[in-house]
C-alpha positions in Angstrom: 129.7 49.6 81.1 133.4 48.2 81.5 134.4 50.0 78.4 132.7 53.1 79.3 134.6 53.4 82.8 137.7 53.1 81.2 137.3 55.9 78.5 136.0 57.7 81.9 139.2 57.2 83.2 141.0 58.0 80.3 139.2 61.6 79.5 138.7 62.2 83.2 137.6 66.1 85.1 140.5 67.5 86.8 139.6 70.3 89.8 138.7 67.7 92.8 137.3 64.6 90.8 133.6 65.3 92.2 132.3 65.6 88.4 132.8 63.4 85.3 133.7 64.4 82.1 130.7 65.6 80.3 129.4 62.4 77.9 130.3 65.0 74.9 133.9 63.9 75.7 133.5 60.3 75.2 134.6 58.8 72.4 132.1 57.9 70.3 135.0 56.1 67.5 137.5 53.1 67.9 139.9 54.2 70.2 144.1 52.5 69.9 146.4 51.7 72.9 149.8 52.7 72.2 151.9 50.5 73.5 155.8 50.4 74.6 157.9 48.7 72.0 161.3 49.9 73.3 162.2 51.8 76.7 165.5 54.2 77.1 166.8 55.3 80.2 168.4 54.5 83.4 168.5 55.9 86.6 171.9 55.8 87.4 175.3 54.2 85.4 176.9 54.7 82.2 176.2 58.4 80.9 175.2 57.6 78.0 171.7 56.1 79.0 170.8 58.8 81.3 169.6 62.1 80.6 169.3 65.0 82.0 166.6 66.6 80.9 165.4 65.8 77.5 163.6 68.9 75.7 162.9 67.4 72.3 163.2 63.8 70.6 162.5 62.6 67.1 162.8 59.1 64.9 165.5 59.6 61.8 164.1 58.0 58.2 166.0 55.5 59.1 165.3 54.9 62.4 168.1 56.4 64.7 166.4 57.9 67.6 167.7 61.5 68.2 167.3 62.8 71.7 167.9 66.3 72.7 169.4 66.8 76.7 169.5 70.1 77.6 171.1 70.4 80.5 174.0 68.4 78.9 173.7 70.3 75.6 174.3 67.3 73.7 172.3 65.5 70.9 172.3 61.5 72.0 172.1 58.9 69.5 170.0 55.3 69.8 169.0 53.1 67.7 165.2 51.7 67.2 166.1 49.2 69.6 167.0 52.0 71.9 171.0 50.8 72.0 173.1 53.6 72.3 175.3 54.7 69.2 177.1 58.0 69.9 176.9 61.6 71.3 176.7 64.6 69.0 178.0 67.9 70.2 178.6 69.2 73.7 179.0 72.5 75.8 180.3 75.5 74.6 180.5 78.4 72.8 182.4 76.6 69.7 181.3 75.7 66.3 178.9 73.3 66.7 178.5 73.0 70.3 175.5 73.8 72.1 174.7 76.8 74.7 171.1 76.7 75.6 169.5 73.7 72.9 165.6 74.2 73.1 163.6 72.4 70.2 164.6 71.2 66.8 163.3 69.2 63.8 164.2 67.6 60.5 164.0 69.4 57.3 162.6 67.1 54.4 166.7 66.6 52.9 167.7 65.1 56.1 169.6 68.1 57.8 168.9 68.7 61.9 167.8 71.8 63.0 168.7 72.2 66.7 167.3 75.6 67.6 169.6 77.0 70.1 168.3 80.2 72.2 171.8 80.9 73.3 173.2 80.9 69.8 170.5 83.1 68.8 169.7 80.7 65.8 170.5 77.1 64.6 173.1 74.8 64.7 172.7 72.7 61.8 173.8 69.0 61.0 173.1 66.6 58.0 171.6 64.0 57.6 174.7 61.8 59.0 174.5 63.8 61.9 177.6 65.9 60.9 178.1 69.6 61.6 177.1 71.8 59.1 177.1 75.2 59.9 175.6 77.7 62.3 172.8 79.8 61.5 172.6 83.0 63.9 170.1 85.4 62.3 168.4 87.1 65.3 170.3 89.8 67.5 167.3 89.1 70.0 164.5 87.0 70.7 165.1 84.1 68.8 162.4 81.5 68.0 160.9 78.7 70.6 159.5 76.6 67.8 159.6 75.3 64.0 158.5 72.7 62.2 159.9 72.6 58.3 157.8 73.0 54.8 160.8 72.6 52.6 164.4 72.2 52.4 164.7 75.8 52.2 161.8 77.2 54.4 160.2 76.6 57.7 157.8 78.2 59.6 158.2 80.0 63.2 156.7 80.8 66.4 158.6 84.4 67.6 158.1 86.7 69.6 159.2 90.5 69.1 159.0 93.2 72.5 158.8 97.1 72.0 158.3 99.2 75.1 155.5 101.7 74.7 154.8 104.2 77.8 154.3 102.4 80.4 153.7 99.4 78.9 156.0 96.7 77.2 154.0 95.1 74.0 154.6 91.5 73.3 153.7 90.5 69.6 153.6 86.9 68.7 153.7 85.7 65.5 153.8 82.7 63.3 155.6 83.0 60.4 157.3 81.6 57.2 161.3 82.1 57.2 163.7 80.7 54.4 166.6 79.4 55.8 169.2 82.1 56.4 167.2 84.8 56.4 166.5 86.9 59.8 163.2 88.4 58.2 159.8 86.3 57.5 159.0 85.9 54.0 155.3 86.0 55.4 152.7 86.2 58.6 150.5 82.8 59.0 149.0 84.7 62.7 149.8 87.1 64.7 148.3 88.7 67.9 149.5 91.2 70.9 149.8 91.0 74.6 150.1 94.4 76.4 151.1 95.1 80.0 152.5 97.7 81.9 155.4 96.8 84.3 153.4 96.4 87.3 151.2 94.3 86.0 154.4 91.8 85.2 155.3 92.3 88.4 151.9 91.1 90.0 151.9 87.9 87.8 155.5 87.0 86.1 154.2 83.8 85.5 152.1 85.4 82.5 155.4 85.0 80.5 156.0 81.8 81.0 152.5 80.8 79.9 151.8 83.2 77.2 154.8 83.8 75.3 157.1 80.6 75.9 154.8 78.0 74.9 151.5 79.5 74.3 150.7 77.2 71.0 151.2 74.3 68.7 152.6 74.5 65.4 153.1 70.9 63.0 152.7 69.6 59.7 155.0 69.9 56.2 154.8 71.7 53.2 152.8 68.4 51.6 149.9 68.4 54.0 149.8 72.2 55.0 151.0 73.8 58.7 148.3 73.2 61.4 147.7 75.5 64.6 146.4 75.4 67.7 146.5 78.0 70.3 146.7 76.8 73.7 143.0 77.5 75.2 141.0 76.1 78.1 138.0 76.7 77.0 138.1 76.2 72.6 139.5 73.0 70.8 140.2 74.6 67.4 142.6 74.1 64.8 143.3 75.8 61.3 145.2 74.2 58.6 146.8 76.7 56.1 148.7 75.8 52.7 152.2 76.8 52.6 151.1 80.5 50.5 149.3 81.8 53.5 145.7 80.4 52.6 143.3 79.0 55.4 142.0 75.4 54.1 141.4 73.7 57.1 139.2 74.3 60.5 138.2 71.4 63.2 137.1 72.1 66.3 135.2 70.0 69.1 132.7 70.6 72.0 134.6 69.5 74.6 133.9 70.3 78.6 136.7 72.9 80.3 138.6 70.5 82.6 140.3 72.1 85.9 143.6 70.8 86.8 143.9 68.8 90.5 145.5 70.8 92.9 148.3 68.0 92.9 148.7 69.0 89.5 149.2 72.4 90.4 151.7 72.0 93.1 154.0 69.2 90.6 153.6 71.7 88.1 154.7 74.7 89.7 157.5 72.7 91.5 159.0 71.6 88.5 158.9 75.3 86.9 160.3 76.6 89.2 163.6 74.1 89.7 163.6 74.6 85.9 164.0 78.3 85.5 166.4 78.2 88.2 167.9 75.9 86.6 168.1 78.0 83.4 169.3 81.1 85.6 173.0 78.9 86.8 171.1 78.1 90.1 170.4 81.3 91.1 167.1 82.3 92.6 164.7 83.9 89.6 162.7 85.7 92.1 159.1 84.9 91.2 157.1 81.9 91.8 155.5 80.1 89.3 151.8 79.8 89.3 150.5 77.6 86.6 147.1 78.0 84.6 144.2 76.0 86.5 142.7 75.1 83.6 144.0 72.1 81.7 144.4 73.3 77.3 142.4 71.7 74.9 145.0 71.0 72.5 148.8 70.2 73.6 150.3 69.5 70.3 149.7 67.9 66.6 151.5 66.7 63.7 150.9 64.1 60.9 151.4 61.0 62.2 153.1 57.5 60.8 149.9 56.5 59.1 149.6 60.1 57.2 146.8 62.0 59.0 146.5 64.8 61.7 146.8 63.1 65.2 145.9 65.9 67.8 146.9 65.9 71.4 144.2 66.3 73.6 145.1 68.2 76.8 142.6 67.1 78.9 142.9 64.0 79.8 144.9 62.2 81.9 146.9 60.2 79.4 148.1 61.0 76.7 145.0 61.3 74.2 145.2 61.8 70.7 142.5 62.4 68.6 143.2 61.2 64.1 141.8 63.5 61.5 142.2 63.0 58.2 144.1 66.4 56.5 140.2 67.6 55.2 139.2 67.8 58.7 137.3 64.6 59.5 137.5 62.7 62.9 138.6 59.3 62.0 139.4 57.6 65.3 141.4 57.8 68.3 144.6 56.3 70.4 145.9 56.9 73.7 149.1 55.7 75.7 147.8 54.4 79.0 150.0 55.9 81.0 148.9 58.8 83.7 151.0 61.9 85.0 150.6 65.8 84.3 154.0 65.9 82.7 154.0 63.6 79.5 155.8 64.8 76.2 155.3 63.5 72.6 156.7 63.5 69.3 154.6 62.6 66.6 156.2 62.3 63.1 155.7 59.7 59.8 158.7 57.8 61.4 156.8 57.1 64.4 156.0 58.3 68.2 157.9 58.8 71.1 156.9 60.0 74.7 158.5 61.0 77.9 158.0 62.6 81.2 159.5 65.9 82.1 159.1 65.3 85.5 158.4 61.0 86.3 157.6 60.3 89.8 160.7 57.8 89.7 163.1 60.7 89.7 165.1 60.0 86.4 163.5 60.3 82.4 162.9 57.7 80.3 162.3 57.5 76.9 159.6 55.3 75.1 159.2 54.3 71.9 155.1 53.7 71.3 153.3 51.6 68.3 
């Protein structure tokens, strides 16, 4: 009964707590604690151990910590032990320097990818961290997310806009790219959102949930690239080989959670500040008004022990559930740690998670086993 309340907890209904999570969405296999091996972050003090708002993170091969601040623009180095070692770029418009820094990952040679919306393309590093070179391939609408399948090619989430009538068409697509080149080599998906202006004007916030961050890409060229769109309603996943070829589906009967209407308000507070933020301070002039419905699936990768580890966007920890790369549920793991803001990165090298917005008021970032 003990360990039944606690998996309860763990997987939890959103909307006002007066229902349970269905019993379909307790774990029936072994299920991990992640715990904290090593915590970075301070509130206030030395610059170096405070951030100010970390948009990506990721664990080196040989265990430098890499964390991404974007409103700093800067790439800050730790070691596993979270010790700080050094600072890697800064503001500006300059070779190497960072304007608007948004996501980045390793390719399988070593060199850092730090995708860089401002820049229109990458600013690239090796594998010691030094500059490399800048990539700017796209006159417009750059990409939001990559994830690598060789050290020559990498695979996409873009988004292209044509104005048709009345209506603006938003295509999305995910797509192969080879390194240097501005045009796909080809389409994994691809899908189409119309609207017509007034529409947009009704409901801004569409863009922000449907075209910024509307999915989940992972994997490498080894294992395949696995996808997830963000849904409320269907945990699915497809696993294609790097040629284009669908090998894997999963998917899971899992009970549509609502989020709490705390959730709501934090979540629509922080937006928001954040594209505010992203404006210089200026007012945006819209309000953001978040989905009500928790996703399914917040994010996967292949994980340090080799298999798919998929986030779980349901619950109120962070909830990962462990296939093997054919498809089968193997087990389970969650950090026991609750809040509607919590981040991961997943890789071979190891996890990492942090809050975009922690009740304390400053980020922190955590190293998990």
């Amino acid at each position: 009964m003990i360990v039944l309340s606690v998996l309860l907890l763990i997987c939890g209904c959103g909307g006002n707590n007066e229902e349970l999570a269905d019993v379909q969405d307790i774990p029936e296999l072994p299920v991990d604690t992640l715990n904290i091996v090593t915590e970075i972050g301070i509130e206030i003090g030395d610059s170096t151990n405070t951030f100010g708002g970390i948009v990506s993170a990721l664990i080196q091969p040989d265990n430098r910590i890499l964390v991404l601040d974007q409103p700093a623009a800067c790439l800050k180095v730790f070691d596993i032990a979270g010790n700080y070692i050094s600072q890697v770029s800064r503001p500006g418009n300059g070779p190497g320097e960072l304007v608007m820094p948004w996501d980045m990952f390793m390719m399988p040679d070593g060199r850092l990818m730090i995708l860089d919306l401002g820049k229109l393309g990458f600013v690239a590093f090796d594998d010691s961290l030094n500059f490399m070179e800048e990539i700017g391939l796209w006159t417009q609408n750059p990409p939001f997310k990559g994830t690598p399948v060789s050290d020559s090619q990498f695979v996409a989430y873009k988004i292209e806009t044509d104005f048709s009538d009345e209506n603006i068409v938003m295509e999305r697509v995910i797509a192969l790219y080879t390194v240097g080149e501005a045009e796909w080599d080809h389409i994994y998906w691809q899908d189409s959102l119309v609207a017509s202006m007034n529409e947009i004007m009704q409901n801004p916030s569409m863009f922000v949930i449907d075209l910024l961050d509307p999915l989940s890409i992972g994997g490498n060229g080894s294992d395949g690239i696995f996808f997830s769109l963000k849904d409320s309603e269907e945990y699915l996943i497809t696993g294609w080989s790097k040629e284009g070829d669908e090998f894997l589906s999963i998917s899971l009967d899992l009970a549509p959670v609502n989020k709490t209407t705390e959730e709501i308000t934090a979540e629509s507070t922080y937006v928001n500040n954040y594209l505010n933020r992203l404006s210089g301070g200026g007012e945006v002039g819209m309000i953001f008004e978040p989905d009500q419905h928790k996703d399914m699936v917040i994010g996967l990768d292949i994980g340090p022990d080799g298999n798919l580890w998929v986030r779980r966007g349901t619950c109120d920890s962070p909830f990962f559930d462990i296939f093997d790369t054919e498809g089968n549920l193997l087990h389970h793991a969650v950090f026991p740690a609750e809040g509607w803001s919590w981040k991961t990165d997943v890789s071979q090298y190891g996890i990492l998670a942090w809050e975009e917005d922690p009740e304390s008021g400053y980020q922190k970032l955590y190293v998990l086993e």
